[in-house]
N, C-alpha and C positions, 0 to 999 in steps of 0.2 A: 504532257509526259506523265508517266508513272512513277510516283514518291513512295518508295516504301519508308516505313516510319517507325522507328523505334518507341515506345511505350513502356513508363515505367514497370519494375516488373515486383514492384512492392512499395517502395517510399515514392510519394510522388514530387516531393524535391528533387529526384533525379530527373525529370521532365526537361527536355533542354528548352533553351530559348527560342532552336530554330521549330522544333513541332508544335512549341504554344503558334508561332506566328501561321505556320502553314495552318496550322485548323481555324485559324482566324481568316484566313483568306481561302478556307477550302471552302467548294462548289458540294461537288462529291466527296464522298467517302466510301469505300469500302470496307466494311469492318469482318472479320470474323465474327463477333457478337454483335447486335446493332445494342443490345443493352449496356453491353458494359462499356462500348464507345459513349452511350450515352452520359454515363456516371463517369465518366473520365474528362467528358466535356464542364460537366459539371464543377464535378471535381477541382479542376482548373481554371475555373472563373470566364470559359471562353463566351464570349457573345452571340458570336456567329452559329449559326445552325444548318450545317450542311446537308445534303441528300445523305442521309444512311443506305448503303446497298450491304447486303448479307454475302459475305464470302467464305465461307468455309468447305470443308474438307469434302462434303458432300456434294457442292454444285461448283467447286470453281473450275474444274473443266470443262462445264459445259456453260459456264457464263463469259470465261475468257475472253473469247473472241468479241462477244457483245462488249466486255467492259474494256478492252484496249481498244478497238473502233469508238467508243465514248471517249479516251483516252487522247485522240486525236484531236477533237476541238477543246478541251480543257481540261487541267491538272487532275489527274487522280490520285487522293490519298490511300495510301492501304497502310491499313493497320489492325493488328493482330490482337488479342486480350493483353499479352506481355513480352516484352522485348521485341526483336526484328522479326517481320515477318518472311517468310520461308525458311528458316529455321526451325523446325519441327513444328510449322504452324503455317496456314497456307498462306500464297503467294508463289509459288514456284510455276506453277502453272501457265499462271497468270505473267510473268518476265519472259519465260519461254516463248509464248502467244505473242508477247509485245517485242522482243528480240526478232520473230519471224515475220513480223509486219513491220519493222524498221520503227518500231515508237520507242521513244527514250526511256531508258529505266535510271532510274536516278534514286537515291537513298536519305536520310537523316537519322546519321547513326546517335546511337545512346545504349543502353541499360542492357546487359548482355548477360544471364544465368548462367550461359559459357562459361565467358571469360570470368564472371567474377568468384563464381566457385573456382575454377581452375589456379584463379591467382592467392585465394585464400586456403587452399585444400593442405600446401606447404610439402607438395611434389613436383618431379621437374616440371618446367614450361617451356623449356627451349624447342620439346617437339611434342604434340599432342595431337589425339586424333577424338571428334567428335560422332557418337554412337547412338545418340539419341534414346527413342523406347525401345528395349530388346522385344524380339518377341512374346506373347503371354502365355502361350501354350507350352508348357515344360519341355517337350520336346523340340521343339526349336530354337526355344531359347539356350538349352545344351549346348546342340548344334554353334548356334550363332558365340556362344562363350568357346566353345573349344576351337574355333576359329581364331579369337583373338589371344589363347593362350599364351602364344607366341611373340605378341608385340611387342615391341621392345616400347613405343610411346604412352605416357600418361593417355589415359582415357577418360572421358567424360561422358555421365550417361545421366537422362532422368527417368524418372521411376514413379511410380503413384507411390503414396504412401502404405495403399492395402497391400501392395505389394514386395514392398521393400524387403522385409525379412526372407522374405521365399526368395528373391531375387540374389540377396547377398551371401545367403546359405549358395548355389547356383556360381557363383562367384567364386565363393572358397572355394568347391568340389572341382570346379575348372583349373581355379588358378592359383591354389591355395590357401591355407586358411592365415599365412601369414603374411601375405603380399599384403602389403599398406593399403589404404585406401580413407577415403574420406566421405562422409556426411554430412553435405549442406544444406541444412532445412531454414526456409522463409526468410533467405537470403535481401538483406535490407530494408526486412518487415523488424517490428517491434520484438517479436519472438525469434530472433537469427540464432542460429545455432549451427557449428561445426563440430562435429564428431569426430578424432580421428584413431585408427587403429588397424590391426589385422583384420583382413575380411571377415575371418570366425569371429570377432572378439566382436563387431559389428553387428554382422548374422545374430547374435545370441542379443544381443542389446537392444536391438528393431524389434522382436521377436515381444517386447513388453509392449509394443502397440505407437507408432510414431503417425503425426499429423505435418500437413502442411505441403507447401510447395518443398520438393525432395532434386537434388542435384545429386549424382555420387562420383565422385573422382579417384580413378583405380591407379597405383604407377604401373608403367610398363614393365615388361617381362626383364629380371636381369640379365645381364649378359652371358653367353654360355660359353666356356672356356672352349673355344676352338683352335686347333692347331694352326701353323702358318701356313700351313701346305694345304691343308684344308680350305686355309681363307684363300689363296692363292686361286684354288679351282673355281670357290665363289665368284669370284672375280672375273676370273676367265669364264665362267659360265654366262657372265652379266652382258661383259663383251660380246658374244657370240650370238646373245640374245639383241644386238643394237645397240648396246649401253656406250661410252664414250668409256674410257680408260680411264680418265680423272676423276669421272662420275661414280661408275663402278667402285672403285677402290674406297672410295671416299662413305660410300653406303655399307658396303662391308667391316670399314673400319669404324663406322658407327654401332654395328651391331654387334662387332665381336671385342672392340677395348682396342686391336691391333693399331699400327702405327698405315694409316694410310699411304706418307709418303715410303714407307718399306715394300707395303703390298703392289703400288706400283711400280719401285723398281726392280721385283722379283718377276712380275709379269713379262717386265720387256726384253729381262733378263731370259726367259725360256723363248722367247719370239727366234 
């Protein structure tokens, strides 16, 4: 089978019990780095000395198929420099390939930059969307921000750090200079730091030169005072587009504050 494997993504106490065992009994490995696998083996006191194979962004589609056909006679570890792998770090490929030849994919979850910015950032969590690197080119990156103008969910993105200020200037100009947002740098390293504030107030503070592993956590768009009649046609649009009736209503009254169970029985009410 295929083990994707989660890897601390700063303290190595967060290392769980089950990935020290798997590296102890691992054959293979496939690493994104084979160096920084190698300092993590280390790191961790493991014995065993696996095959290191290089998997990264550059050749895992075309090693894929090779390493799921290897994947058939015994255990493939994949593991990425930090956290899970295919999460903005390869491996995605590589399950695709192994989903279409029927070889198991199977996981050992742990240490998540996600999740742990998202739950420290002190914006909502009950609905979030992950956004990973925006584009670097100014113009796309507009682009891809005026797209999410709109969202109503917490957003989570990473950022290099040469870039952070440009990106959260990019941010206010999209989404305002006052929507909330957070800053979480080296996140369960010795130097953690959360930041939080208006995007400008952000923007202007990055802008003196910040280091490290960078997470930034935006909230979602607030709700925009929509009429009832208005939400109503939402609704009926959702319908007519496939949506289920309970389903529709219930999406609309997420986005607009209204009363779901009203929206739909004004709906069945026009039927």
């Amino acid at each position: 089978m295929i083990i994707l494997a989660a890897t601390p993504i700063g303290n190595l106490g967060d290392a769980s019990a089950r990935l020290v065992a798997a590296l102890e009994q691992a054959t293979v490995v496939a690493a994104e780095d084979t160096r920084t696998t190698q300092r993590l083996l280390q790191a961790l006191g493991i014995a065993n000395r696996p095959k290191l194979l290089a998997l990264h962004d550059h050749n895992e589609r075309q090693r894929a198929a090779e390493l799921v056909a290897r994947a058939r006679d015994e255990d493939l570890v994949v593991l990425s420099d930090a956290g899970m792998p295919t999460v903005s770090d390869p491996g995605y490929a590589l399950v695709v390939e192994a989903i279409a030849q029927g070889v198991t994919v199977t996981a050992i979850p742990g240490p998540s930059a996600v999740v742990t910015a998202l739950a420290v950032a002190g914006l909502p969590t009950d609905r979030f969307t992950f956004e990973g690197f925006l584009p670097r080119k100014g113009g796309d990156r507009r682009r891809a921000l005026q797209a999410l103008a709109a969202e109503p969910r917490t957003m989570v993105f990473f950022e290099a750090p040469s870039r952070l200020a440009e990106t959260l200037g990019a941010m206010a100009d999209a989404f305002g200079a006052d929507r909330p947002a957070a800053v979480c740098r080296e996140l369960t390293k010795l130097h953690e730091e959360v930041v939080r504030d208006g995007l400008g107030a952000l923007a202007a503070w990055a802008g003196g030169g910040v280091r490290g592993e960078i997470v930034v956590v935006v909230g979602g768009a607030p709700a925009r005072a929509v009429s009832q009649e208005d939400a109503v046609a939402q609704v009926q649009a959702l319908v007519a587009s496939g949506t289920r009736l309970k389903d529709a209503a219930a999406e609309v009254a997420s986005q607009t504050g209204l009363s779901s169970r009203d929206l739909y029985q004004a709906v069945l009410a026009q039927r």
